[in-house]
BAMAR-891425 format. One line per 5 residues: their letters; for each residue x, y, z of N, C-alpha, C, O, CB. Coordinates in Angstrom, 3 decimals, always signed. Each point is the difference from the previous one (the first is absolute). Glycine has a CB too. Example, Ala and Ser with C-alpha at 12.3 -4.5 7.8 and 13.67 -1.06 7.14 Angstrom:
residues 2
AS = +13.190 -5.690 +7.800 -0.890 +1.190 +0.000 +0.900 +1.200 +0.000 +1.036 -0.019 +0.665 -2.928 -1.154 +0.581; +1.542 +2.223 -1.966 +0.820 +1.190 +0.060 -0.770 +1.090 +0.730 +0.509 +1.108 +0.169 +0.675 -1.736 -2.314
This chain:
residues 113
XXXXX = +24.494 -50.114 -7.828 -1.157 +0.874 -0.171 -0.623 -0.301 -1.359 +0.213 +0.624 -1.039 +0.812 +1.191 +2.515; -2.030 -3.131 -1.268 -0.321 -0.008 -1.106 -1.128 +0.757 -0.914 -0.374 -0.575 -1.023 +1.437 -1.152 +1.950; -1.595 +2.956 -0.596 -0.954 +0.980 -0.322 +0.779 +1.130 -0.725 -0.655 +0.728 -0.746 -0.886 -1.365 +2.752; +3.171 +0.909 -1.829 +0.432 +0.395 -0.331 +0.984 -0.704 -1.641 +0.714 -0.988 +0.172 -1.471 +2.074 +2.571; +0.675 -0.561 -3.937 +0.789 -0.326 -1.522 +1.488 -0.158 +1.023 +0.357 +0.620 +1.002 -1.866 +1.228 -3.652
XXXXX = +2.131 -2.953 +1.885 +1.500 +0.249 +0.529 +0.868 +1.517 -0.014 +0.780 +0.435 +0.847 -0.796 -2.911 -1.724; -0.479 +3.143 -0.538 +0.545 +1.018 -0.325 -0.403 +1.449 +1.126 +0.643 +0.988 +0.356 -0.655 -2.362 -2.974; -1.008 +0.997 +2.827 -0.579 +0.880 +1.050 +0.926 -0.169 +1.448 +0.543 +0.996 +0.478 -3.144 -1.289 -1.695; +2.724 -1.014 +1.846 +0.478 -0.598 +1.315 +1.709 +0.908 -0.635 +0.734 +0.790 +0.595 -2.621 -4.015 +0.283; +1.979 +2.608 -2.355 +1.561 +0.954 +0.391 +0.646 +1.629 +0.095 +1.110 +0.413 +0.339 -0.900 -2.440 -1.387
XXXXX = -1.773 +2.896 +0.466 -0.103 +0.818 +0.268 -0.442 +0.694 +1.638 +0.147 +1.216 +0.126 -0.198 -1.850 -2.668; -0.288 +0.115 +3.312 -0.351 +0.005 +1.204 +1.217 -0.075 +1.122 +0.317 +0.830 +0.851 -2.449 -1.795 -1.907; +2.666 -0.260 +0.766 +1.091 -0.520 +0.807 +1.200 +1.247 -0.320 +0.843 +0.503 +0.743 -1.583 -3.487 -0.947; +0.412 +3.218 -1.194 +1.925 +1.436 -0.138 -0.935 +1.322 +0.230 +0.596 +1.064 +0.170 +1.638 -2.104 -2.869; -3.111 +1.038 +2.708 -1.030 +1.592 +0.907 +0.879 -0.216 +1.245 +0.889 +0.799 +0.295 -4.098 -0.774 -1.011
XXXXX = +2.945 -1.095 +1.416 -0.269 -0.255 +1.694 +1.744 -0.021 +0.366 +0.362 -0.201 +1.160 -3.168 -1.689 -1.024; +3.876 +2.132 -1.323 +1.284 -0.332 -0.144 +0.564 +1.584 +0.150 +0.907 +0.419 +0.719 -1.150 -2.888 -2.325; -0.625 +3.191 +0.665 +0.442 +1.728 -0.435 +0.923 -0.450 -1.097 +1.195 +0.289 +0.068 -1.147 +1.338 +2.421; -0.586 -2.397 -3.609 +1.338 -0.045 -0.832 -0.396 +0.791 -1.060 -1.136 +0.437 -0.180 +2.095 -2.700 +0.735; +0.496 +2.519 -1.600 -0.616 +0.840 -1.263 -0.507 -0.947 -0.196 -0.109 -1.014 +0.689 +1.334 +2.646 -1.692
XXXXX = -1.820 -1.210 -0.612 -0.903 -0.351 -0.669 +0.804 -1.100 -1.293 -0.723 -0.828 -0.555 -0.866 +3.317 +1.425; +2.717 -2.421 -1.163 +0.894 -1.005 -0.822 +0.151 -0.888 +1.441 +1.201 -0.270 -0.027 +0.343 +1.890 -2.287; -1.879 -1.994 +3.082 +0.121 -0.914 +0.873 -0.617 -0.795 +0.112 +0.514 -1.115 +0.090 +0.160 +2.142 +0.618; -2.314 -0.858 -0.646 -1.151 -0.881 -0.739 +0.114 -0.676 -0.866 -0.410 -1.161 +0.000 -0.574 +2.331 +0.401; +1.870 -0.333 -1.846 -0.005 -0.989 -1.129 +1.411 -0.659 -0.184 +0.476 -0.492 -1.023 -2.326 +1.875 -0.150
XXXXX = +2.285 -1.290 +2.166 +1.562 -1.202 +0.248 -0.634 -1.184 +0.602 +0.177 -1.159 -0.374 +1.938 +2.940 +1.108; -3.122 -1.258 +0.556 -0.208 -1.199 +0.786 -1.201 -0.794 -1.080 +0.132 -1.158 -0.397 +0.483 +2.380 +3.251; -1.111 -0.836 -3.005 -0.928 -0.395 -0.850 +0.700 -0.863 -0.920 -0.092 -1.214 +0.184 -1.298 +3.163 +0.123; +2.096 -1.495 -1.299 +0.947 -1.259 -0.704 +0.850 -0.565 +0.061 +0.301 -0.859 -0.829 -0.797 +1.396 +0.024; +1.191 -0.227 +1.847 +0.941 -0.773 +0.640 +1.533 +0.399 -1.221 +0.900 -0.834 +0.102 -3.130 -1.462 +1.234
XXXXX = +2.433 +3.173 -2.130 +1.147 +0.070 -0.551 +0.121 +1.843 -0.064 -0.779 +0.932 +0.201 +0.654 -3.735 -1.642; +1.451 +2.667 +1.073 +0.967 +1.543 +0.187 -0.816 +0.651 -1.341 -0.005 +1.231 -0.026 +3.088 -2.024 +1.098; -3.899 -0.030 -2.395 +0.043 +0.746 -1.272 -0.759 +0.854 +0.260 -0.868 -0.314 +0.816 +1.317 -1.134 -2.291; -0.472 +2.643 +1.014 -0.938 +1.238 -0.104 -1.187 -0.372 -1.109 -1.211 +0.137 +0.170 +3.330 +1.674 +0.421; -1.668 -2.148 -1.376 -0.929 -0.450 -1.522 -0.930 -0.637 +0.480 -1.153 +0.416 -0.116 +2.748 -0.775 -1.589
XXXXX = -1.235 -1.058 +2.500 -1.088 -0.593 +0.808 -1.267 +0.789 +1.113 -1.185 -0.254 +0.218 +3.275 -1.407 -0.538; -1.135 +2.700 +0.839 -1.182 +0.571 +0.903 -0.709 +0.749 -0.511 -1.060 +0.248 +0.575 +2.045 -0.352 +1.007; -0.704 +0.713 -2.771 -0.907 +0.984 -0.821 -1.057 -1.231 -0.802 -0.904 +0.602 -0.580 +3.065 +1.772 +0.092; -2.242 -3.389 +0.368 -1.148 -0.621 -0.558 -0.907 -0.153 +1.342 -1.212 +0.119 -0.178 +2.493 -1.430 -1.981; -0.947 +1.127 +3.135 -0.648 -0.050 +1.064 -0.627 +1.505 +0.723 -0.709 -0.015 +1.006 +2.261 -2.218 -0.929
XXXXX = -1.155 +3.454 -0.773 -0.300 +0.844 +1.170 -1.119 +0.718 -0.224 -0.180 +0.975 +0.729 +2.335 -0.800 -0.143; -3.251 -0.516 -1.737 -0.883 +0.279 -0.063 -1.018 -0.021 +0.790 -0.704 +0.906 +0.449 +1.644 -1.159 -1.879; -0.960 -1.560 +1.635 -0.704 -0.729 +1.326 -0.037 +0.806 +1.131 -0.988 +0.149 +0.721 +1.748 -2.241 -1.364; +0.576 +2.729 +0.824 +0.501 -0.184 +1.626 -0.504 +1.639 -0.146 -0.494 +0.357 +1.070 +3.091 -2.553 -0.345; -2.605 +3.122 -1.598 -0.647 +1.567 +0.068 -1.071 -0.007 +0.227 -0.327 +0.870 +0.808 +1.401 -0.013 -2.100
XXXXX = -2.201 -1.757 +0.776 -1.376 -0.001 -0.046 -0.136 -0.401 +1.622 -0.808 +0.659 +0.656 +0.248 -1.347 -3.503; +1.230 -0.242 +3.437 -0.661 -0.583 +1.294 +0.617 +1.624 +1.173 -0.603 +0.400 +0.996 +0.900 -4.151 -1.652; +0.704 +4.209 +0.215 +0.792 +1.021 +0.769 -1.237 +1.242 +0.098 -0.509 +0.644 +0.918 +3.363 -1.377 -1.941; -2.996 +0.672 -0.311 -1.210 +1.469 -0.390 -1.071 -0.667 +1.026 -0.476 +0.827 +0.778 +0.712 +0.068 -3.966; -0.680 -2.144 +3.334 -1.480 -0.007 +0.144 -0.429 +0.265 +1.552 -1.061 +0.331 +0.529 +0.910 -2.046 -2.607
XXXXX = +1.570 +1.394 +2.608 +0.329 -0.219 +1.192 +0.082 +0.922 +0.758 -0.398 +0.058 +1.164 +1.197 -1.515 -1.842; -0.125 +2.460 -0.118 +0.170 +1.474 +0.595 -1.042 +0.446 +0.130 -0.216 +0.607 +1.049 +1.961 -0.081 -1.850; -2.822 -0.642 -0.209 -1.558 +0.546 -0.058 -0.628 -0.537 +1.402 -0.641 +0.536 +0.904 +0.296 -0.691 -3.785; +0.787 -1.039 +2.658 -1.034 -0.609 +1.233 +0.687 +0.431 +1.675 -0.643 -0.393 +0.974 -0.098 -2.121 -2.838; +1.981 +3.281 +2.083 +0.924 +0.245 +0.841 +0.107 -1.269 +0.737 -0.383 -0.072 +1.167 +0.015 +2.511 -1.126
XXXXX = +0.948 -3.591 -0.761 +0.785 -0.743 +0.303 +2.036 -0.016 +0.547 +0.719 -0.505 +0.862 -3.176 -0.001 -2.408; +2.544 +1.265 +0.549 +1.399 +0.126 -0.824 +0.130 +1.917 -0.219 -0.817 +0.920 +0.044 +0.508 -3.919 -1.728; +1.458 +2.918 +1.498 +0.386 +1.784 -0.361 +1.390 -0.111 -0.788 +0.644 -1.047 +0.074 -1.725 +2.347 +2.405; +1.470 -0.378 -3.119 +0.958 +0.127 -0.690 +0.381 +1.276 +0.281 -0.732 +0.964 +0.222 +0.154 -2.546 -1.731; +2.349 +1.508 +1.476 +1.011 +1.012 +0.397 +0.841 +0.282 -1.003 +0.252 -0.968 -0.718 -0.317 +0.323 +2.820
XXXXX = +0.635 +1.763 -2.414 +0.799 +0.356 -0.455 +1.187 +0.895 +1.070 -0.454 +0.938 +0.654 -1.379 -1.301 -2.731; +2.943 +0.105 +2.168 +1.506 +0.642 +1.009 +0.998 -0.192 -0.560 +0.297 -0.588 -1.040 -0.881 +0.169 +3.018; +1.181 +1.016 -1.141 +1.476 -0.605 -0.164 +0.949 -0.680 +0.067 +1.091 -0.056 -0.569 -1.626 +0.907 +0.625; -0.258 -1.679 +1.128 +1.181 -1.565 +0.555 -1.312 -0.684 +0.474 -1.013 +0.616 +0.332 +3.917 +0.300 +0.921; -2.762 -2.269 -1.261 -0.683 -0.835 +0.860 -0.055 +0.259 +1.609 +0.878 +0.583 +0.637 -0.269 -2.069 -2.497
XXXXX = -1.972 +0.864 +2.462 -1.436 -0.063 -0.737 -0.533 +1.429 -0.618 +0.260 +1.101 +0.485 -0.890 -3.051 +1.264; +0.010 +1.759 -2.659 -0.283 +1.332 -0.685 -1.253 +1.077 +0.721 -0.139 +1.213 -0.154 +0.919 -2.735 -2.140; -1.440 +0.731 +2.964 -1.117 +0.831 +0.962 +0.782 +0.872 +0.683 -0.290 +1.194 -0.061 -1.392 -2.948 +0.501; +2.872 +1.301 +0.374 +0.881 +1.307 +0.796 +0.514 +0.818 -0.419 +1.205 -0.208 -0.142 -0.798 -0.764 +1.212; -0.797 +2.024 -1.415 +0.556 +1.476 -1.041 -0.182 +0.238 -1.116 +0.464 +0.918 -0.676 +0.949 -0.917 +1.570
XXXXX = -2.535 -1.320 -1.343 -0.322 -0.109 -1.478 -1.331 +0.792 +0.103 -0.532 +0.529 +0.975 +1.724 -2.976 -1.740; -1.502 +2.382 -0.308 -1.279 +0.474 -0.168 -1.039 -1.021 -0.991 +0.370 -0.640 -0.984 +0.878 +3.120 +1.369; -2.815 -2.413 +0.258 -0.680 -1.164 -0.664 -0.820 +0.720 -1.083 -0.440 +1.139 -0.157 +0.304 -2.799 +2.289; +0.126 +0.637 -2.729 -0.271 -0.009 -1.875 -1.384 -0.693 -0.197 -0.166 -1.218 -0.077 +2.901 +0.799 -0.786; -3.732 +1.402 +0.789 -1.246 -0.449 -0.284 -1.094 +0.831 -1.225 -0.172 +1.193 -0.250 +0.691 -2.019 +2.867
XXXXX = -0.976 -0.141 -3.058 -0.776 +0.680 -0.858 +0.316 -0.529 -1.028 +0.396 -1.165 -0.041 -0.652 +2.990 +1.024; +0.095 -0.760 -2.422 +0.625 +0.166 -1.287 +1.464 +0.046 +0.175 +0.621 -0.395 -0.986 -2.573 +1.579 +0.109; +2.718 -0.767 +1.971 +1.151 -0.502 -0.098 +0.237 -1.510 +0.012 +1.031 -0.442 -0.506 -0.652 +2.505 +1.375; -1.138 -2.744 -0.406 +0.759 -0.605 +1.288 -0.447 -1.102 -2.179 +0.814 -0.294 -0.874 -1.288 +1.021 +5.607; -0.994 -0.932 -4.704 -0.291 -0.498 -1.408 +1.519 +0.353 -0.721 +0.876 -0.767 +0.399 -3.881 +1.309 -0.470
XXXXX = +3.470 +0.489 -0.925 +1.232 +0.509 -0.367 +1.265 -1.027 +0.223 +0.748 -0.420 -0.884 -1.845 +2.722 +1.445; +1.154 -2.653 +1.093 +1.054 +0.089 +0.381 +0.321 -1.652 +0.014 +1.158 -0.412 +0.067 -1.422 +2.946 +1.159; -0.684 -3.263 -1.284 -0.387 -1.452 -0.159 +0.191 -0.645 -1.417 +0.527 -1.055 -0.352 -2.180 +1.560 +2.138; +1.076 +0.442 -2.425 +0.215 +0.014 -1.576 +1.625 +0.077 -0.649 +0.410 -0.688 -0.935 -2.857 +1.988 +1.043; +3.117 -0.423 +0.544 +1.430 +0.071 -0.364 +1.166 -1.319 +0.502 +0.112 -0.357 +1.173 -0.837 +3.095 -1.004
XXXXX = +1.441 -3.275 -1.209 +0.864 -0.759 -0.289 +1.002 +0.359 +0.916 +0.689 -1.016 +0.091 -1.398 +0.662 -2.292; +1.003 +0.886 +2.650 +1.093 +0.620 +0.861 -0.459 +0.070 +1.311 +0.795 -0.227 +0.912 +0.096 +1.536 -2.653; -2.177 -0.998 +2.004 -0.420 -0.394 +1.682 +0.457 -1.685 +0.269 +0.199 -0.274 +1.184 -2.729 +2.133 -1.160; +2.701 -2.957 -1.000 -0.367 -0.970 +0.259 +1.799 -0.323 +0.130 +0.262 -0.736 +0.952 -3.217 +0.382 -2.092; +3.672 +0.623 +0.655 +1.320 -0.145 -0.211 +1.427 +0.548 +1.286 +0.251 +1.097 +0.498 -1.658 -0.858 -3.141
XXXXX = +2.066 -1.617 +2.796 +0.670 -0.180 +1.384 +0.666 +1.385 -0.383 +0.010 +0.538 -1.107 +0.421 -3.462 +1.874; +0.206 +3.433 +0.601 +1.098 +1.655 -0.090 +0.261 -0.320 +1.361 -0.820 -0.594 +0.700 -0.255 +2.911 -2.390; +2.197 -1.942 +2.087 +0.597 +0.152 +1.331 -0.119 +1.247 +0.409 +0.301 +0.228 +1.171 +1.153 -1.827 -1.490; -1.831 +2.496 -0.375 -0.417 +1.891 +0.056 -1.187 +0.270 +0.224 -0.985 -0.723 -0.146 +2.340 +1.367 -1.409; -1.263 +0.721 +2.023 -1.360 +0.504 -0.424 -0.346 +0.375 -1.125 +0.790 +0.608 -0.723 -0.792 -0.093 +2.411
XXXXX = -1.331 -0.820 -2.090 -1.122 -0.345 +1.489 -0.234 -1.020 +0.145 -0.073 -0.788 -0.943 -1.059 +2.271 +0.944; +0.920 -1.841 +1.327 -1.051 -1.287 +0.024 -1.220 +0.109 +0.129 -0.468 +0.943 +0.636 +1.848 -1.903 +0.159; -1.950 +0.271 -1.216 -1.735 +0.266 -0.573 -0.240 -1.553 +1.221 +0.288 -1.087 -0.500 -0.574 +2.316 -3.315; -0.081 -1.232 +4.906 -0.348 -0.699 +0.457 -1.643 -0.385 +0.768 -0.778 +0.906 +0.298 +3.323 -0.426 -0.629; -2.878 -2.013 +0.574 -1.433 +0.146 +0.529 +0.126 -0.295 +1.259 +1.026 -0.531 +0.425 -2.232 -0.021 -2.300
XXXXX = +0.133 +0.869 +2.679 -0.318 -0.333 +1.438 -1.328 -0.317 -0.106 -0.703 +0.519 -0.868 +2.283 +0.914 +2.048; -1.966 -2.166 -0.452 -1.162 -0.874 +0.842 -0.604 +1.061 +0.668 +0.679 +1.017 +0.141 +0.453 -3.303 +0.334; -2.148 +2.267 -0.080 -0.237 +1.327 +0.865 -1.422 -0.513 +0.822 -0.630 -0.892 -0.569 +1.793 +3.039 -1.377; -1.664 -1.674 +3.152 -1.039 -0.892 +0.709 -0.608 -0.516 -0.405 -0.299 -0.967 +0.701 +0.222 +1.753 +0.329; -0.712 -0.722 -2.484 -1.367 -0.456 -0.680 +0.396 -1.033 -0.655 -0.763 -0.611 -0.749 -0.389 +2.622 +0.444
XXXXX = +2.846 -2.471 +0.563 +0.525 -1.123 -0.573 -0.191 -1.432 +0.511 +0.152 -0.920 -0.804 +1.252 +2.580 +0.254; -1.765 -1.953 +1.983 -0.832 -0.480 +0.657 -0.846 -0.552 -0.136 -0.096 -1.043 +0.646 +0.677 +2.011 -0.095; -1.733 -0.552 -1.525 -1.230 -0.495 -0.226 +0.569 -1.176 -0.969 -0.643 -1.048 -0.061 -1.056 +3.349 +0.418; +2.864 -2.152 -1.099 +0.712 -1.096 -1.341 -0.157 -1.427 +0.847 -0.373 -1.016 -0.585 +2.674 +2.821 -0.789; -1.903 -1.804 +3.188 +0.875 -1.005 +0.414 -1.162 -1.056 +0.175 +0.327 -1.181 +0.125 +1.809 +2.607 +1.060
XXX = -3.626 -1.039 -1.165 -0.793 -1.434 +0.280 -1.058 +0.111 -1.414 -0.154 +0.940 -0.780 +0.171 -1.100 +4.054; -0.438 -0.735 -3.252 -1.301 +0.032 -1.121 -1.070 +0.758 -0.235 -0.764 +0.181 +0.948 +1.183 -1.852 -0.669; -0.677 +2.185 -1.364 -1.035 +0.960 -0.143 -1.413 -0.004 +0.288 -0.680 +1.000 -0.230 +2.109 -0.738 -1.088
């Protein structure tokens, strides 16, 4: 998808996955360091935020994976907040998981604009 930034295609592909959100910035760099994904997760908030605006994408907050099922979604000034924090971005085997989903308007990503 070449209309799509790589960083975007890998935000898309872990929407269309339901993964948290430290999952993006593993796959994205390909290593276990946390340090590494926090230089990266700026990128990856801005395309998450823009996305949500455009209802591409949604963001969850729950208790177990996937986070849409019993979670509750995080929009707004939260959701800004919640993108911003160092700790949304950071692996946990607990709750919560702060996870994204793809959602119909995600669709329009798959052909050229």
């Amino acid at each position: 998808m070449d209309w799509l930034s790589e960083e975007e295609e890998c935000v898309l592909v872990n929407a269309r996955e339901m993964s948290p959100l430290w999952s993006v910035l593993a796959d994205w760099t390909g290593s276990e360091d946390e340090e590494l994904w926090l230089a990266s997760a700026p990128v990856f908030a801005e395309i998450i935020r823009r996305w949500d605006e455009a209802g591409y994408v949604q963001v969850y907050e729950g208790d177990e994976w996937p986070a849409h099922e019993g979670g509750e979604r995080v929009t707004g000034g939260a959701l800004e907040v919640l993108l911003r924090r160092q700790s949304t971005w950071a692996y946990r085997e607990g709750p919560p998981v702060i996870g994204l989903l793809a959602v119909e308007g995600s669709s329009e990503l798959s052909s050229p604009p």
